[in-house]
Biopython code that builds the backbone (N, CA, C, O; Angstrom):
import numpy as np
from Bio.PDB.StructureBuilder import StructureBuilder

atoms = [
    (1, "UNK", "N", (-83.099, 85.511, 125.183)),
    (1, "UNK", "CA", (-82.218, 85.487, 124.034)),
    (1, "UNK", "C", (-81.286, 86.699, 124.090)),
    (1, "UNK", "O", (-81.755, 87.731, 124.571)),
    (2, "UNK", "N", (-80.281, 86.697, 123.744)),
    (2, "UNK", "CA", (-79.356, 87.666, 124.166)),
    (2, "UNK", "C", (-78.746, 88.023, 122.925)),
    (2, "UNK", "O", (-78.593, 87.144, 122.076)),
    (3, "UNK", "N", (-78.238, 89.637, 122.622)),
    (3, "UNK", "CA", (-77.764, 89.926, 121.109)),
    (3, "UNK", "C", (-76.280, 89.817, 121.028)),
    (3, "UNK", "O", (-75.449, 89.674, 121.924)),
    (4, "UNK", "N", (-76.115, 89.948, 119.383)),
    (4, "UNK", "CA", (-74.930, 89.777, 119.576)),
    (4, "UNK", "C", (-74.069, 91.010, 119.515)),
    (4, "UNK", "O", (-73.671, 91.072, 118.352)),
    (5, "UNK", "N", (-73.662, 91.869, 120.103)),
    (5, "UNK", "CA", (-72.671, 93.227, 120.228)),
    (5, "UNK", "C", (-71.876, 93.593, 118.319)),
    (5, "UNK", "O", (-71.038, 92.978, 117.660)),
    (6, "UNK", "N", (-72.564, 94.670, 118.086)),
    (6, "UNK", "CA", (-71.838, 94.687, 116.815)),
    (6, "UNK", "C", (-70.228, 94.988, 117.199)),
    (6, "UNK", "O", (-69.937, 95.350, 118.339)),
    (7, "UNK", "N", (-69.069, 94.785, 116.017)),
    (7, "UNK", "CA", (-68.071, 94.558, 116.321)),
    (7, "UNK", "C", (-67.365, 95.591, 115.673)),
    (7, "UNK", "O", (-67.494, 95.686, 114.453)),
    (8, "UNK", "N", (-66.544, 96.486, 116.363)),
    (8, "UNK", "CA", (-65.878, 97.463, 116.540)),
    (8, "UNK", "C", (-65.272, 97.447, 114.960)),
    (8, "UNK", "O", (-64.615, 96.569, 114.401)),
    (9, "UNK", "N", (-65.880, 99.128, 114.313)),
    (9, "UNK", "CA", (-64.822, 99.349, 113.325)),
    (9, "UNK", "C", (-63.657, 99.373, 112.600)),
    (9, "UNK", "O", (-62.991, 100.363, 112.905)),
    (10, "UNK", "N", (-63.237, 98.814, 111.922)),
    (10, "UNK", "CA", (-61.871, 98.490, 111.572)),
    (10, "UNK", "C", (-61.252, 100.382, 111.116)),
    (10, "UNK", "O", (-60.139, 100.854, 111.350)),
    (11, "UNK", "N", (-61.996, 100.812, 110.691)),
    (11, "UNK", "CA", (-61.686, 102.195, 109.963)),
    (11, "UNK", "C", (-62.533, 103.026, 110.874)),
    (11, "UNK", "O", (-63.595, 102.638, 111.359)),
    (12, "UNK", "N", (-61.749, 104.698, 111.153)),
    (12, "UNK", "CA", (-62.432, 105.001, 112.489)),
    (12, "UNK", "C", (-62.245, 106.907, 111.763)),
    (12, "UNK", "O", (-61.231, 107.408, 111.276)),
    (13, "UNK", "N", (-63.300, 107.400, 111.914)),
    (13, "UNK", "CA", (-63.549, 108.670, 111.981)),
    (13, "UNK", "C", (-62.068, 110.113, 112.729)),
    (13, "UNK", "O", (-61.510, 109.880, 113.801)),
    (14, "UNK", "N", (-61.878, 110.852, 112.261)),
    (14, "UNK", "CA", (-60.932, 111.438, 113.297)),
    (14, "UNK", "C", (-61.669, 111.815, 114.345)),
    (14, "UNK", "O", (-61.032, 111.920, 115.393)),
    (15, "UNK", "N", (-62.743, 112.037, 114.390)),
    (15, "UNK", "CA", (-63.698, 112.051, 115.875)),
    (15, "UNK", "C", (-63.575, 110.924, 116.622)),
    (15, "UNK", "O", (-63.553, 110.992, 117.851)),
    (16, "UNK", "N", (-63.462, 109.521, 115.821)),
    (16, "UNK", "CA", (-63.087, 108.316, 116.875)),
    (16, "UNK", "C", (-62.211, 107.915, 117.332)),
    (16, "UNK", "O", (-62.030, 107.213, 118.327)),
    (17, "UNK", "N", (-61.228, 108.593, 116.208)),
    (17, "UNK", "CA", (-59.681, 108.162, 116.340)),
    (17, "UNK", "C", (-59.211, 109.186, 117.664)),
    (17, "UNK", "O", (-58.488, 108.707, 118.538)),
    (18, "UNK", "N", (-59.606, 110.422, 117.736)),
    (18, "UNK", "CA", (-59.248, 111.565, 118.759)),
    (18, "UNK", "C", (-60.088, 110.824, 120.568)),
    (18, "UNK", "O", (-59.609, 110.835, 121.702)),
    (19, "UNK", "N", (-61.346, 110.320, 120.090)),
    (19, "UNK", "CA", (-61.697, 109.459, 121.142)),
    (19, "UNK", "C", (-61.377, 108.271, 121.686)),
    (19, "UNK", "O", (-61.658, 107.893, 122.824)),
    (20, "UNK", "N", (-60.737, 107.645, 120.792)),
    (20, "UNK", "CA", (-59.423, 106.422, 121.264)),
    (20, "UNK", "C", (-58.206, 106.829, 121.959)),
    (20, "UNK", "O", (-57.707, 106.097, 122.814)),
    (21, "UNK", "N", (-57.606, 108.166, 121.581)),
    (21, "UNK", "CA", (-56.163, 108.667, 122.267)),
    (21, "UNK", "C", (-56.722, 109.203, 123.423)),
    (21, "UNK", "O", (-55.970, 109.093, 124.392)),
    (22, "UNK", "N", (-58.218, 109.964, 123.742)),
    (22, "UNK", "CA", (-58.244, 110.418, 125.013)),
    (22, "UNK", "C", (-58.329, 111.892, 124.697)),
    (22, "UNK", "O", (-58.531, 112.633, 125.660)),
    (23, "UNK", "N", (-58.179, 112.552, 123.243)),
    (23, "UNK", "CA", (-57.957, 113.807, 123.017)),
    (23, "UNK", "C", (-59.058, 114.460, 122.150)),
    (23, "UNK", "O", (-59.845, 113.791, 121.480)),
    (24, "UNK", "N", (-59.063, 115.711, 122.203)),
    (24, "UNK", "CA", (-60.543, 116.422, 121.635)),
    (24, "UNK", "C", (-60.089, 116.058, 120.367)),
    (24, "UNK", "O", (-59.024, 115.598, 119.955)),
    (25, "UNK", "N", (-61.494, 116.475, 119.673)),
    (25, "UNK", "CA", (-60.860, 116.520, 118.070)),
    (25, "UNK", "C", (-60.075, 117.393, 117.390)),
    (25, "UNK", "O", (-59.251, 117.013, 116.558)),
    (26, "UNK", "N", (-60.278, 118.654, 117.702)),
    (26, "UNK", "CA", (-59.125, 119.817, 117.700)),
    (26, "UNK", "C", (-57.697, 119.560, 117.062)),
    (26, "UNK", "O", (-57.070, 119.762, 116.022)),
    (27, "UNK", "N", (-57.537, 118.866, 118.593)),
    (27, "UNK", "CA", (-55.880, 118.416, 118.974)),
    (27, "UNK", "C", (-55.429, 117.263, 118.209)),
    (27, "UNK", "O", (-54.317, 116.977, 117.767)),
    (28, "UNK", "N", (-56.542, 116.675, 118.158)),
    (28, "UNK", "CA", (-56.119, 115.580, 116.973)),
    (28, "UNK", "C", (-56.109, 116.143, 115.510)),
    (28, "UNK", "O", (-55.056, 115.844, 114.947)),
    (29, "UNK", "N", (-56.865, 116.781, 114.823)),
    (29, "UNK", "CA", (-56.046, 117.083, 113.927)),
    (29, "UNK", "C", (-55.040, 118.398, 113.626)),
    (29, "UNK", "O", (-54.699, 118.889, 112.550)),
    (30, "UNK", "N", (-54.781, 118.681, 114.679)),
    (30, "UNK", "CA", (-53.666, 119.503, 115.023)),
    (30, "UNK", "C", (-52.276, 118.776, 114.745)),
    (30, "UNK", "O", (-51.291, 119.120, 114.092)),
    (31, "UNK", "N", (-52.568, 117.664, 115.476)),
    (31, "UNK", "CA", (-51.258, 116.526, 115.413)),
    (31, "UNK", "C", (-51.651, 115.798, 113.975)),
    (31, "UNK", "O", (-50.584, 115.526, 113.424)),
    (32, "UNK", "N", (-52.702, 115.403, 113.205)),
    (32, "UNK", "CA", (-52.464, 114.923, 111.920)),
    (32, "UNK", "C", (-51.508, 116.322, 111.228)),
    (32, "UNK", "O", (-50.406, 115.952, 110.823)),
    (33, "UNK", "N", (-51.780, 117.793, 111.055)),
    (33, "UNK", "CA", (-51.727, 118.238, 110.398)),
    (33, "UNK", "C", (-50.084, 118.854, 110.300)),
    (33, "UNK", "O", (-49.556, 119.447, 109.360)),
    (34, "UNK", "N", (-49.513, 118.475, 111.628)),
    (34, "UNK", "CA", (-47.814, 118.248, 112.120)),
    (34, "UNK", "C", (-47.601, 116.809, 111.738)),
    (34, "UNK", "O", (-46.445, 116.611, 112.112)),
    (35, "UNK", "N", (-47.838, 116.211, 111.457)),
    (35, "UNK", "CA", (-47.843, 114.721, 110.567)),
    (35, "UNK", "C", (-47.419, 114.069, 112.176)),
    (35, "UNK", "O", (-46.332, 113.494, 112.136)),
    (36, "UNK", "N", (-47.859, 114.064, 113.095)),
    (36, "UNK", "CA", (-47.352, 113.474, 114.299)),
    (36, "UNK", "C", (-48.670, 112.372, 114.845)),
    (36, "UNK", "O", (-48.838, 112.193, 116.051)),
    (37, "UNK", "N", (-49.690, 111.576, 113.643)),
    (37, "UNK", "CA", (-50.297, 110.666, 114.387)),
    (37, "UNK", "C", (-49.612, 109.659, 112.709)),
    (37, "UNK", "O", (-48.871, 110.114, 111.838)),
    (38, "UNK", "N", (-50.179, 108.350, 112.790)),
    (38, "UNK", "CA", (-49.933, 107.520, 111.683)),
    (38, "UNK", "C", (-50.755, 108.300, 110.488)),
    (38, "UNK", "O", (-51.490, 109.270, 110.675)),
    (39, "UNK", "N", (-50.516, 107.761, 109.398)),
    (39, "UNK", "CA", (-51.130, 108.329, 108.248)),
    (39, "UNK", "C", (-52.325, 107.775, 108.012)),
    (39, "UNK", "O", (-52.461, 106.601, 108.356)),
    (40, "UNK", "N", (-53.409, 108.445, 107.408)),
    (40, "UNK", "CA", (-54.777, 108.225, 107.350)),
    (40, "UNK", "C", (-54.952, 107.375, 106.186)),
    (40, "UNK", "O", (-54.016, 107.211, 105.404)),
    (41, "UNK", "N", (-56.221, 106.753, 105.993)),
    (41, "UNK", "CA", (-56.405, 105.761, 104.560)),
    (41, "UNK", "C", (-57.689, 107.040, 104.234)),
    (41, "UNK", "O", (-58.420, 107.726, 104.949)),
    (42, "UNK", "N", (-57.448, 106.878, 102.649)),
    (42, "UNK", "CA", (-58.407, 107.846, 102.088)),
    (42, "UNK", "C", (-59.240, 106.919, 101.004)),
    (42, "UNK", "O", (-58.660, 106.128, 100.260)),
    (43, "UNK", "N", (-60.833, 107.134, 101.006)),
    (43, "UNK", "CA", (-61.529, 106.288, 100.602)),
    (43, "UNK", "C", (-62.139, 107.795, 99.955)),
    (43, "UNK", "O", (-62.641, 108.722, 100.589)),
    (44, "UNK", "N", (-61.975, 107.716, 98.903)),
    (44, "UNK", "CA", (-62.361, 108.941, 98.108)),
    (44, "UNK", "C", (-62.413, 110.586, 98.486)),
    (44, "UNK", "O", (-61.590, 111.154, 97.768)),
    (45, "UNK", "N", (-62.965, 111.346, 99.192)),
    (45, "UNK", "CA", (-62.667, 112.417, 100.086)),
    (45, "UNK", "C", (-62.873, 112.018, 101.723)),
    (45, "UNK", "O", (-62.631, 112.820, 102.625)),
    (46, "UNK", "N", (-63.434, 110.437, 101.977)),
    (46, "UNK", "CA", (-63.209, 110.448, 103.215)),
    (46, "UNK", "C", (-62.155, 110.633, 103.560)),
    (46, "UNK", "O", (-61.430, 110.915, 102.606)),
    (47, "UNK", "N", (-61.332, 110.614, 105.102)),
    (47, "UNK", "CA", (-60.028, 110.402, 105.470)),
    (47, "UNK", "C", (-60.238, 109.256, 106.904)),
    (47, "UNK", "O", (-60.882, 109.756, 107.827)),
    (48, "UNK", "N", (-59.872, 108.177, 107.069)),
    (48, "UNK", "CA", (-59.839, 107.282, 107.976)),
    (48, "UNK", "C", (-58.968, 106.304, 108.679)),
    (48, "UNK", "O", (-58.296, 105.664, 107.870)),
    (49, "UNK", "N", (-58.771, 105.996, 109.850)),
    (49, "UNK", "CA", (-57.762, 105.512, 110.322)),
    (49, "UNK", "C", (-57.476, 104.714, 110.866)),
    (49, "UNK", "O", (-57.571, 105.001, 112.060)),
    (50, "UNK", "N", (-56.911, 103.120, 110.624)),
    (50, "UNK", "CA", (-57.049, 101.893, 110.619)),
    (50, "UNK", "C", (-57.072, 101.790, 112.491)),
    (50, "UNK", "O", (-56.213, 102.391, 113.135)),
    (51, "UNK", "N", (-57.942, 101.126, 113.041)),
    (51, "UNK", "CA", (-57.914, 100.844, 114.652)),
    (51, "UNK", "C", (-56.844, 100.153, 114.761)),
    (51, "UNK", "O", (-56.120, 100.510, 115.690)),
    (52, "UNK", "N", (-56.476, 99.270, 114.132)),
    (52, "UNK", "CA", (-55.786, 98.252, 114.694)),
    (52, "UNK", "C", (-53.786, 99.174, 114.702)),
    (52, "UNK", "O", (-52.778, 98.945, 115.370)),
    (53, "UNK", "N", (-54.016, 99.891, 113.913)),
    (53, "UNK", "CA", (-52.499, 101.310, 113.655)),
    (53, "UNK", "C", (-52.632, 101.852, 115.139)),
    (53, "UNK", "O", (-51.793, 101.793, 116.038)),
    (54, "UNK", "N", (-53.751, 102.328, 115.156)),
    (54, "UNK", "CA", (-53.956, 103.278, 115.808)),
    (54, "UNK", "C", (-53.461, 102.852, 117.546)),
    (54, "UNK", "O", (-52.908, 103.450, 118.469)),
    (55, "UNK", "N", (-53.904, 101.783, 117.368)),
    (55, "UNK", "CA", (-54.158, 100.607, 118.788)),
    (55, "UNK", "C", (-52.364, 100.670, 119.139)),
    (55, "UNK", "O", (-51.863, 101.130, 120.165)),
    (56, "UNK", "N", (-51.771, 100.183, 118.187)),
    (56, "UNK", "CA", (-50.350, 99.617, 118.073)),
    (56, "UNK", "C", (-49.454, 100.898, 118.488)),
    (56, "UNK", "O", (-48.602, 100.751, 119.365)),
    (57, "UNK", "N", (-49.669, 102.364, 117.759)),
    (57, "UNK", "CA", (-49.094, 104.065, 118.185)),
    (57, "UNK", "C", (-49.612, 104.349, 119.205)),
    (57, "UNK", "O", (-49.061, 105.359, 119.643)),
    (58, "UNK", "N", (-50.666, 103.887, 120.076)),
    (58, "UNK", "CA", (-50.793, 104.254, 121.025)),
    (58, "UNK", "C", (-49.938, 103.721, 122.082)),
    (58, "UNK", "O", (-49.194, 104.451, 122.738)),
    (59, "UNK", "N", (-50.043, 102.317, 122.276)),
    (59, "UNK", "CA", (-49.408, 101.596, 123.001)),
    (59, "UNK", "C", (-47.851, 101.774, 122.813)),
    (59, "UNK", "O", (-47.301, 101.580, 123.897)),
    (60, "UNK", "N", (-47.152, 102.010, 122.036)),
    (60, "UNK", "CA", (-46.271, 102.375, 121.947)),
    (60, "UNK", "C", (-45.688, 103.901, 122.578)),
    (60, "UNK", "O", (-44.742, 104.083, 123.344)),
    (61, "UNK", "N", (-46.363, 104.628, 122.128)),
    (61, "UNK", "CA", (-46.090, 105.895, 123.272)),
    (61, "UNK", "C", (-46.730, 106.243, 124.455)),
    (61, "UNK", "O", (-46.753, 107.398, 124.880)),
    (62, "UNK", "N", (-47.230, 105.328, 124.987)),
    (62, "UNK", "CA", (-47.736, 105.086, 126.396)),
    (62, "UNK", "C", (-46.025, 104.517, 127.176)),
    (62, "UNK", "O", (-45.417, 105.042, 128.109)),
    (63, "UNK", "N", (-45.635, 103.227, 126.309)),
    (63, "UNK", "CA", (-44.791, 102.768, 126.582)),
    (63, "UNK", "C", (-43.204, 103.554, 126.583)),
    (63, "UNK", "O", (-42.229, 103.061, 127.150)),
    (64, "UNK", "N", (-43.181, 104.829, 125.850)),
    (64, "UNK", "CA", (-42.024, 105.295, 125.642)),
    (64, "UNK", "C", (-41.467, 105.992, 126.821)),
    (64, "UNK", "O", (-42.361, 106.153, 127.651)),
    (65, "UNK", "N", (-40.406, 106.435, 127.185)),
    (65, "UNK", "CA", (-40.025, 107.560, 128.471)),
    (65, "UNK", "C", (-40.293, 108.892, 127.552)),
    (65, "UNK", "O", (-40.086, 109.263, 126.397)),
    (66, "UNK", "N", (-40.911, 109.414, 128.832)),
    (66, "UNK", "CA", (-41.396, 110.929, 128.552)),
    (66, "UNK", "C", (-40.586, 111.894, 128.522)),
    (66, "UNK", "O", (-40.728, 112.872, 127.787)),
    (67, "UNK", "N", (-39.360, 111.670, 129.564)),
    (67, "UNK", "CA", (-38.279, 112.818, 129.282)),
    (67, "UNK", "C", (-38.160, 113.740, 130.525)),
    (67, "UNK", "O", (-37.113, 114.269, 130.900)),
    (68, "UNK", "N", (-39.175, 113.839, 131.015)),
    (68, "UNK", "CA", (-38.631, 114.167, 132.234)),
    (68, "UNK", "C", (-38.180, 113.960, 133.098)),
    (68, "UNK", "O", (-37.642, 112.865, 133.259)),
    (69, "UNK", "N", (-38.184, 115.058, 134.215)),
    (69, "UNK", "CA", (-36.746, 114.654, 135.369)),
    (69, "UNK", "C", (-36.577, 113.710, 135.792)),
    (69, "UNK", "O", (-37.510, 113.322, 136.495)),
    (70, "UNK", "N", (-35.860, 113.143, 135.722)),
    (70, "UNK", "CA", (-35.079, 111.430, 136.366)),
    (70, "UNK", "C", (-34.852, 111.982, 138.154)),
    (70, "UNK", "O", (-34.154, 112.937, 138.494)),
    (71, "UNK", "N", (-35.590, 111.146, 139.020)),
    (71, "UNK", "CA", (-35.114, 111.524, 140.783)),
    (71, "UNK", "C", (-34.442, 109.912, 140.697)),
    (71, "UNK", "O", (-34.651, 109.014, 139.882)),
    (72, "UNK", "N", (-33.512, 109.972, 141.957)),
    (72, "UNK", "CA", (-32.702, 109.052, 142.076)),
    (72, "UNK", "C", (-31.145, 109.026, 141.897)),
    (72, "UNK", "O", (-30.521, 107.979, 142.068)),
]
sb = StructureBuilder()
sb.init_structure("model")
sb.init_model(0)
sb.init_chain("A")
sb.init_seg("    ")
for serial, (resi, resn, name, xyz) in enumerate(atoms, 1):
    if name == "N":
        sb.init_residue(resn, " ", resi, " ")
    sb.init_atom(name, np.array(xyz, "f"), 0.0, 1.0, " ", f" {name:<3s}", serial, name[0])
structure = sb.get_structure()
């Protein structure tokens, strides 16, 4: 009999959210606190951050040009 995999949080910790970008937690709220990630949902003094946002800002600046030197 085989289980069934619980299913990934919709609302994510800044410890999870910093572990989704690839970055310590530090740096992540370094960049919340420069307002440079999406804005957090606040569930009374929690602070949390929708996966599916998070999913969408990532992919998006994966996708952007970085700016450096152009060869060619």
């Amino acid at each position: 009999m085989s289980t069934i995999p619980a299913p990934a949080p919709l609302l994510l910790t800044g410890e999870q959210a910093a572990a989704l970008a690839g970055i310590s937690r530090a740096h992540w709220w370094a960049l919340r606190s420069a307002a440079r990630v999406p804005f957090p949902v606040r569930l009374g003094r929690a602070v949390r951050w929708r996966r599916g946002v998070l999913e969408r800002w990532l992919a998006a600046r994966t996708a952007a040009p970085t700016g450096g030197p152009r060869h060619g």
